[in-house]
C-alpha positions as CSV (number, residue, x, y, z in Angstrom):
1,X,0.0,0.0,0.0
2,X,3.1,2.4,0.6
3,X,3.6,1.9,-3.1
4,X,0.4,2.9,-4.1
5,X,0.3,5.9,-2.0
6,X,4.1,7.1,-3.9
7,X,2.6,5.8,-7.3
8,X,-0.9,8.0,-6.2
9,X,0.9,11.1,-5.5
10,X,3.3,10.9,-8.8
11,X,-0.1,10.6,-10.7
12,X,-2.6,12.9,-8.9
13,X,-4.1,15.9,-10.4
14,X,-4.5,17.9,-6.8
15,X,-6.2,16.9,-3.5
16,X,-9.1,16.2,-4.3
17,X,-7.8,13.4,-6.6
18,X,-5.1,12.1,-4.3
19,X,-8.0,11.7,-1.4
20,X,-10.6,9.8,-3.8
21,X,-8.1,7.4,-4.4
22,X,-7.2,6.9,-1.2
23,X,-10.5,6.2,-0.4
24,X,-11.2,3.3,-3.3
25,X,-7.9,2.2,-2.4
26,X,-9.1,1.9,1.5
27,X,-12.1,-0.2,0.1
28,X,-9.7,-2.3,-1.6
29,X,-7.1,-3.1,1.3
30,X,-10.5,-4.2,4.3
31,X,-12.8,-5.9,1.6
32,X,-15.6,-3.0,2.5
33,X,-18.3,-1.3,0.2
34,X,-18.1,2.1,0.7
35,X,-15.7,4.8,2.6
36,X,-15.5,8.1,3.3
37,X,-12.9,10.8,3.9
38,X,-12.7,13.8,6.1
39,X,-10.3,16.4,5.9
40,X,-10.1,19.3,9.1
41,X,-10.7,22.7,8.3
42,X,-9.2,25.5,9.7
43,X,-12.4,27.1,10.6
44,X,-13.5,24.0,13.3
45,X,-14.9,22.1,11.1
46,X,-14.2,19.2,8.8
47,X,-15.5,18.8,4.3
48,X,-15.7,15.7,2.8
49,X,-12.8,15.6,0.6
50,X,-13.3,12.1,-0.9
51,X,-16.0,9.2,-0.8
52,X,-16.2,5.5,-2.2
53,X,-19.3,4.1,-2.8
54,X,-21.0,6.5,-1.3
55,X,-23.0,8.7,-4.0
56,X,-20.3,11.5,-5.3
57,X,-22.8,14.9,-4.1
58,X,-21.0,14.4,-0.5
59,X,-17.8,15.4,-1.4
60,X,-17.7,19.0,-0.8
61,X,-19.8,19.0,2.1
62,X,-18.8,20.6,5.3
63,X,-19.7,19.5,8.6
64,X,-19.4,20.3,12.2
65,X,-16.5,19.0,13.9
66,X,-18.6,18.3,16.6
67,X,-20.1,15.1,15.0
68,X,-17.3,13.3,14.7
69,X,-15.3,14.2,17.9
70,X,-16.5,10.4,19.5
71,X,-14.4,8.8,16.3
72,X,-11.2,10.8,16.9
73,X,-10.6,10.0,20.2
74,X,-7.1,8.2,20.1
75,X,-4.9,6.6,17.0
76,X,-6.2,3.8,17.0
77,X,-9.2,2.1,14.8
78,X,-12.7,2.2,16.5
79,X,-16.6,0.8,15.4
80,X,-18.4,2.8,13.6
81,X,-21.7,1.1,12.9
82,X,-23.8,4.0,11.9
83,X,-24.3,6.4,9.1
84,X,-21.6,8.6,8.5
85,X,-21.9,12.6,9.6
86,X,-23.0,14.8,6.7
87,X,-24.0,12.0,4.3
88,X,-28.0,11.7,3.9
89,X,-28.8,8.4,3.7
90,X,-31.8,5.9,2.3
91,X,-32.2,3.3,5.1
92,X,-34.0,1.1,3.3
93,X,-30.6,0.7,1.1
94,X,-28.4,1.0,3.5
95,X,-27.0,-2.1,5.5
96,X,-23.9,-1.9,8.0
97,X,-22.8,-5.1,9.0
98,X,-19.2,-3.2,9.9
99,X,-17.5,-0.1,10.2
100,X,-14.3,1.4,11.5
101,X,-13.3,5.1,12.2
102,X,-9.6,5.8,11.3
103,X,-8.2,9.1,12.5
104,X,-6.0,10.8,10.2
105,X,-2.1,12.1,11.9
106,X,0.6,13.9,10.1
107,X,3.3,14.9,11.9
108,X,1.4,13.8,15.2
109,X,-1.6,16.3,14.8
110,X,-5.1,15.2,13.9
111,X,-5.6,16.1,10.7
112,X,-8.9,14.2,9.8
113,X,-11.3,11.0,9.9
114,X,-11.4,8.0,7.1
115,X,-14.6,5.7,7.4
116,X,-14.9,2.5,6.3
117,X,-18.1,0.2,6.3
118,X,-18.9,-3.4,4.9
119,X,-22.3,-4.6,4.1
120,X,-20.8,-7.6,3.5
121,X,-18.6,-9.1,6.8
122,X,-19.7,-9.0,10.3
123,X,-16.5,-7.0,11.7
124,X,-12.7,-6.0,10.8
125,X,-9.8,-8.4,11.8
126,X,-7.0,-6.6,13.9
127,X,-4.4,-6.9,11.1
128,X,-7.2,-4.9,8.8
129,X,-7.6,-2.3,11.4
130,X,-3.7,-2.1,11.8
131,X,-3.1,-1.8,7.9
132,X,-5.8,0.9,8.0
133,X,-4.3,2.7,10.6
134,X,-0.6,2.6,9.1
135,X,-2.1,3.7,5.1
136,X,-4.3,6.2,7.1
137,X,-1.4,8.5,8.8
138,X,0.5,7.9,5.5
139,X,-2.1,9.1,3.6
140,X,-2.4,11.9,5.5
141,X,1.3,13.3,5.6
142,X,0.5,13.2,1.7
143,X,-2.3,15.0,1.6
144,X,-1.0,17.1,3.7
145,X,2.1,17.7,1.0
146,X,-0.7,17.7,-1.6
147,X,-2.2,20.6,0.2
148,X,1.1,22.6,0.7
149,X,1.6,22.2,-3.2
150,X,-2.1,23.4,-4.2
151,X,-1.6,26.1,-2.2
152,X,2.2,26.9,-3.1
153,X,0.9,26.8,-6.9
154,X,-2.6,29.1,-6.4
155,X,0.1,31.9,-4.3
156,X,2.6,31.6,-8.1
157,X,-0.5,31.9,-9.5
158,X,-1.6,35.1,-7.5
159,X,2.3,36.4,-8.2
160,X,1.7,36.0,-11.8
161,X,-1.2,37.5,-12.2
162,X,0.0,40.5,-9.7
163,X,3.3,40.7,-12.3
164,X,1.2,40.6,-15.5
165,X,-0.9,43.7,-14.0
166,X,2.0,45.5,-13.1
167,X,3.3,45.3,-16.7
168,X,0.0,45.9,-17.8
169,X,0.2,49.0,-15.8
170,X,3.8,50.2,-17.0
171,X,2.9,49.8,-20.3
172,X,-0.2,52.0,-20.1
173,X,2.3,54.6,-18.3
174,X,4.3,54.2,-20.6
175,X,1.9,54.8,-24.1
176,X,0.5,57.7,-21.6
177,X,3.8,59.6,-22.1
């Protein structure tokens, strides 16, 4: 999985791609059905940056940190049997036979929540959780880099425009004389 999360970033097209393929790869590594990914914000609460299985109108949505503080309570992999926050939800399609909460660290700060459920398998085995855990915080340092880029590129971005105006500017002063 620590190949895929290299290979992932080399191939990405920004955050929001990196996180959705963390999330189908998540799926992929615990045998589950759907999963969902929560990034913090830095206003107190947390978007949906990614989601597997789940229908694609939840990414993007924020929610209160509030509702998820009871499934970021330590490092380590806990039940989650129930809807996740912010996603609306059919109940008469919706069956959880498992689910785990996997808090997101980079650098040793909480940095967000991947959920995982199964429809399928009445529970996780340890060395699911563990894996989970371990592509979880790796995930996260990367999306963490991921973020630093996007914003790195948006500031070049803001410079370029700012220069382009400036010489813009001189060259209207310049006609003007």
């Amino acid at each position: 999985s620590l190949q895929t999360i290299g290979q992932a970033m080399i191939e990405s097209r920004g955050l929001a791609d990196l996180a959705g393929r963390f999330c189908r790869h998540a799926v992929q590594l615990c045998d589950a059905q759907r999963a969902i990914l929560y990034s913090q914000r830095f206003d107190g609460q947390v978007e949906i940056v990614a989601a597997a299985g789940w229908e694609p109108e939840v990414v993007g949505q924020v929610v209160d940190m509030a509702l998820i503080l009871d499934s970021r309570i330590g490092p380590d992999p806990q039940p989650f049997g129930f809807a996740p926050p912010g996603v609306p939800i059919l109940f008469e399609n919706f069956q959880i036979k498992a689910g785990l909460a996997v808090s997101l660290y980079a650098q040793n700060e909480w940095c967000g929540l991947m959920i995982v459920h199964s429809s399928k398998k009445p529970g996780f085995l340890p060395g699911e959780a563990s894996l989970l855990r371990t592509f979880a915080n790796q995930a996260a340092l990367a999306m963490q880099r991921a973020g630093l880029v996007e914003q790195l590129r948006d500031k070049i971005e803001r410079l370029e425009a700012a220069q382009n105006e400036l010489v813009r500017k001189e060259r209207f002063e310049h006609e003007m004389e």
